[in-house]
C-alpha positions as CSV (number, residue, x, y, z in Angstrom):
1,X,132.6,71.8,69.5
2,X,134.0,68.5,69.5
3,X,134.8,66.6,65.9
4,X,132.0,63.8,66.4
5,X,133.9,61.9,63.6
6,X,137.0,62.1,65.4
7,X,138.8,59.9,68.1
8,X,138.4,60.4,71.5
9,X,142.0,61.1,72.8
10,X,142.9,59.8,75.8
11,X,146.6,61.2,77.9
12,X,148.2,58.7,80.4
13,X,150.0,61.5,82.7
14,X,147.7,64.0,81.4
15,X,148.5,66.3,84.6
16,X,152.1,66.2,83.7
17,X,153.9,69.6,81.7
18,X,153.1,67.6,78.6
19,X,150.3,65.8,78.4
20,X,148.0,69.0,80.3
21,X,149.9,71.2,77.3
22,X,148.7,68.9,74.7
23,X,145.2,68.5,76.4
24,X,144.6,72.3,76.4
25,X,145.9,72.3,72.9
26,X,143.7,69.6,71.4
27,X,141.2,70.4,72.9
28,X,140.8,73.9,71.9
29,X,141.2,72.0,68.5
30,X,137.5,70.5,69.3
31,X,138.5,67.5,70.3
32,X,137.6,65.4,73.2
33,X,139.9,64.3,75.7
34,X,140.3,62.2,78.5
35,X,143.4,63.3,81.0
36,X,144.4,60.4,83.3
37,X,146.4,60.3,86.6
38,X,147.2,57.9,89.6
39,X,143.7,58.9,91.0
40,X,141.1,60.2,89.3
41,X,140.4,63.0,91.8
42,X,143.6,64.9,90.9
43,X,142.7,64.0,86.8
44,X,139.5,65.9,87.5
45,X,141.3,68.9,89.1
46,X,143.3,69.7,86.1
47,X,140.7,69.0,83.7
48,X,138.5,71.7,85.4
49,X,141.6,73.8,85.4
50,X,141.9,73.3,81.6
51,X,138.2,73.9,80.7
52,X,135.6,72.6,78.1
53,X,136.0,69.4,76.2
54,X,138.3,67.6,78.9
55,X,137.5,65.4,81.4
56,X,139.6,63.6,84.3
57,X,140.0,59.6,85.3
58,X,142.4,57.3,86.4
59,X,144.9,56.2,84.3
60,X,143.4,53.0,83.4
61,X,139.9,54.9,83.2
62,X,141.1,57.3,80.9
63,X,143.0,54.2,78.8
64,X,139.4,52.5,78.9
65,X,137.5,55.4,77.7
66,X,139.6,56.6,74.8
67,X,140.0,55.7,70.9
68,X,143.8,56.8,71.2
69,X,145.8,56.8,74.3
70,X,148.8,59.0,74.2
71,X,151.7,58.0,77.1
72,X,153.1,61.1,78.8
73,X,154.8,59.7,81.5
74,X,158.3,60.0,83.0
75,X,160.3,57.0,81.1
76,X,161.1,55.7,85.2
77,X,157.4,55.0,85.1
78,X,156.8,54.0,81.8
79,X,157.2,50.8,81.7
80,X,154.8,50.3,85.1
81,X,152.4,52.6,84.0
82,X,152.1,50.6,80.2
83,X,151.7,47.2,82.6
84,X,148.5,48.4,84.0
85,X,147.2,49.6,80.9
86,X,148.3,46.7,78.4
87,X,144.7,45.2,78.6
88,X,142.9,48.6,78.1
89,X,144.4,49.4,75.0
90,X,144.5,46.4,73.1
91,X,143.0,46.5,69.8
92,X,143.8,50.8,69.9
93,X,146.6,53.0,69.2
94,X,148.8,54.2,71.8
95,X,151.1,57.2,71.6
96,X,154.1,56.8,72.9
97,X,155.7,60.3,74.0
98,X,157.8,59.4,77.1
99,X,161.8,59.8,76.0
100,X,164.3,57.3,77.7
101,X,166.5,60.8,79.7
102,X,168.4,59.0,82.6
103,X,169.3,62.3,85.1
104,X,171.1,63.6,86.2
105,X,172.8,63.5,82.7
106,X,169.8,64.8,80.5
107,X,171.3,66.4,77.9
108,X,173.5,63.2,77.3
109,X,171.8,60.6,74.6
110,X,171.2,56.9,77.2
111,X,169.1,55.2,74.7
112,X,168.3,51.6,76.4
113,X,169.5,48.8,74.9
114,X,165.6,47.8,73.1
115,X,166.8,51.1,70.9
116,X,164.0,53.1,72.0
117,X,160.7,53.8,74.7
118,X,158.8,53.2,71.8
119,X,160.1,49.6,70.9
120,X,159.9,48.7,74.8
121,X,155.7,49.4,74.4
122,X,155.6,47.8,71.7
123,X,157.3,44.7,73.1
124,X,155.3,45.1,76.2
125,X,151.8,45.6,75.0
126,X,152.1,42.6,71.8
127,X,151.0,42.8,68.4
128,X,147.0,43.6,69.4
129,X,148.5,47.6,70.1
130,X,149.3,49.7,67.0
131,X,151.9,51.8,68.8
132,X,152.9,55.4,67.5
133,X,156.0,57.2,68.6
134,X,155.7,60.8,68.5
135,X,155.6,64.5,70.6
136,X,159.0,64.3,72.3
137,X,160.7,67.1,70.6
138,X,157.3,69.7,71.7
139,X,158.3,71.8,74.3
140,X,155.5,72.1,77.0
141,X,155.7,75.8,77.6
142,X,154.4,76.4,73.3
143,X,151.4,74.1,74.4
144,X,150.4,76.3,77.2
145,X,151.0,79.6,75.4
146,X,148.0,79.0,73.4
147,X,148.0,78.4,69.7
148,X,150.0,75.8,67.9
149,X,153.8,74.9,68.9
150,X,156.3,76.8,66.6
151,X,157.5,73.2,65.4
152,X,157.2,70.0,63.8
153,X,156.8,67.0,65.1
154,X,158.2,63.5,63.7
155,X,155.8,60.6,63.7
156,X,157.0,57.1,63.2
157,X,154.8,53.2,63.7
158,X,155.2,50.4,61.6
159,X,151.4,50.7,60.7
160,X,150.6,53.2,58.4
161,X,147.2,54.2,58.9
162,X,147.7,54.5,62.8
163,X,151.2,57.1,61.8
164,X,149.0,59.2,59.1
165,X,146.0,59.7,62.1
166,X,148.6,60.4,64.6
167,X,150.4,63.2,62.0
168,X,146.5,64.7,61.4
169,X,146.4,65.0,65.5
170,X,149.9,66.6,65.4
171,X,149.1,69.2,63.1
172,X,146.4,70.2,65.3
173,X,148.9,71.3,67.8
174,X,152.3,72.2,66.2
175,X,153.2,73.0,63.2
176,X,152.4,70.2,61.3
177,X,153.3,66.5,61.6
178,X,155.7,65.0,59.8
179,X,156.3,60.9,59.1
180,X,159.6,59.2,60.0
181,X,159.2,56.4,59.4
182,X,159.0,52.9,61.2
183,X,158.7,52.7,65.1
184,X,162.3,52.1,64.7
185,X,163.5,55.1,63.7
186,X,162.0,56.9,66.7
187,X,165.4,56.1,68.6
188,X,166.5,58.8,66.4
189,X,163.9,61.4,67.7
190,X,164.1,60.4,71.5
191,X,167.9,61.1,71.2
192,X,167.6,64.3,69.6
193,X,165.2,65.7,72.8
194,X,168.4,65.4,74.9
195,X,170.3,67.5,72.5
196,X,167.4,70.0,72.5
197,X,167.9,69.9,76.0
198,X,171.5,70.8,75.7
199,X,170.5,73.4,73.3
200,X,168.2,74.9,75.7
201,X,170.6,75.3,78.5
202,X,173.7,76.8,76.1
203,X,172.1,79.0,74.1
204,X,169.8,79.9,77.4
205,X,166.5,79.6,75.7
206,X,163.0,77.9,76.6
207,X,161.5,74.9,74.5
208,X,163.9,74.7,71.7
209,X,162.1,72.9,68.7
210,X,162.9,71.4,65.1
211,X,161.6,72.5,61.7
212,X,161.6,70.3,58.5
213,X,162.7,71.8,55.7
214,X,162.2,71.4,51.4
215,X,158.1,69.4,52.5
216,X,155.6,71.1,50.7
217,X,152.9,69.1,52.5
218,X,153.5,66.6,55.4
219,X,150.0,65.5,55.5
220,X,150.2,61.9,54.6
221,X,153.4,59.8,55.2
């Protein structure tokens, strides 16, 4: 059943390891959500795939039919991919989950010079876009296991309201969402996904997370 007071989520590179895993995720959560792609037919494909309560378009389609439009696109397409959405999402909140990894060194922190993906969409897309940063630490893999994601995840924007909705749709996949902050503090969380990523290969495990300790309730930040 979908929450008919809630927003319709929309995921730009919703066929991707991350945005299907948060699809499937929110929308056993009863929400309704939009996957985009580069064409619509492959969009539609994995939404089948991932069942009730998601739907397929292009990217743009799925930026023009959604109340929130969450960015989970590799960060060497991010910046084209926010270009032919910037009209489609003014006036909305946009997600931004993409994490500035330059390969082959992943699992060596490259932040660009702006400080952060999240401060390059905001740039790009102007004042009229309340733009979150959030999701990057989430390893795929928990999404598609079913359930919540054994983690937290950190939440920053420089708008309030926008970072407390975005935390609300967090904890409907993880753990629970917790606040960080203004959008410039996400640098801090985009480097930490390529020390996860180290993590992951040393210690030889799968979709290593992070937990926030001493919070009695991250609800509202």
């Amino acid at each position: 059943m979908t929450h008919t007071s809630s927003p319709v989520i929309g995921i730009i590179g919703g066929t991707g390891d991350l945005g299907s895993g948060l699809a499937r995720a929110w929308a056993k959560a009863g929400y309704a959500v939009i996957i985009g792609s580069r064409t619509a037919d492959k969009a539609q494909a994995v939404a089948a795939e991932l069942g009730e309560g998601v739907t397929g378009r292009d990217n743009l389609g799925a930026a023009e039919g959604a109340d929130v439009v969450v960015l989970a696109v590799p960060f060497a397409n991010h910046n084209s991919t926010l270009s032919e959405i910037r009209e489609a999402v003014q006036g909305k909140i946009l997600v931004d989950a993409a994490v500035p990894l330059v390969p082959p060194k992943v699992s060596r922190v490259q932040l660009p010079a702006e400080g952060s993906a999240a401060q390059i969409a905001q740039d790009l897309l102007g004042e009229g876009v309340k733009v979150v940063s959030a999701f990057h630490n989430v390893g795929a893999a928990k999404l598609h296991k079913g359930g919540r994601a054994d983690c937290d995840v950190l939440v920053f924007s420089d708008d309030k309201d926008a970072r407390n909705l975005v935390i609300k749709l967090a904890g409907a996949v993880a753990n629970r969402g917790v606040g960080g902050g203004v959008l410039a503090n996400s640098a801090a969380a985009e480097a930490l996904t390529s020390v996860l990523i180290w993590i992951n290969r040393n210690y030889k495990v799968l979709g290593a997370g992070i937990a926030i300790t001493g919070l009695d309730d991250a609800a509202q930040a």
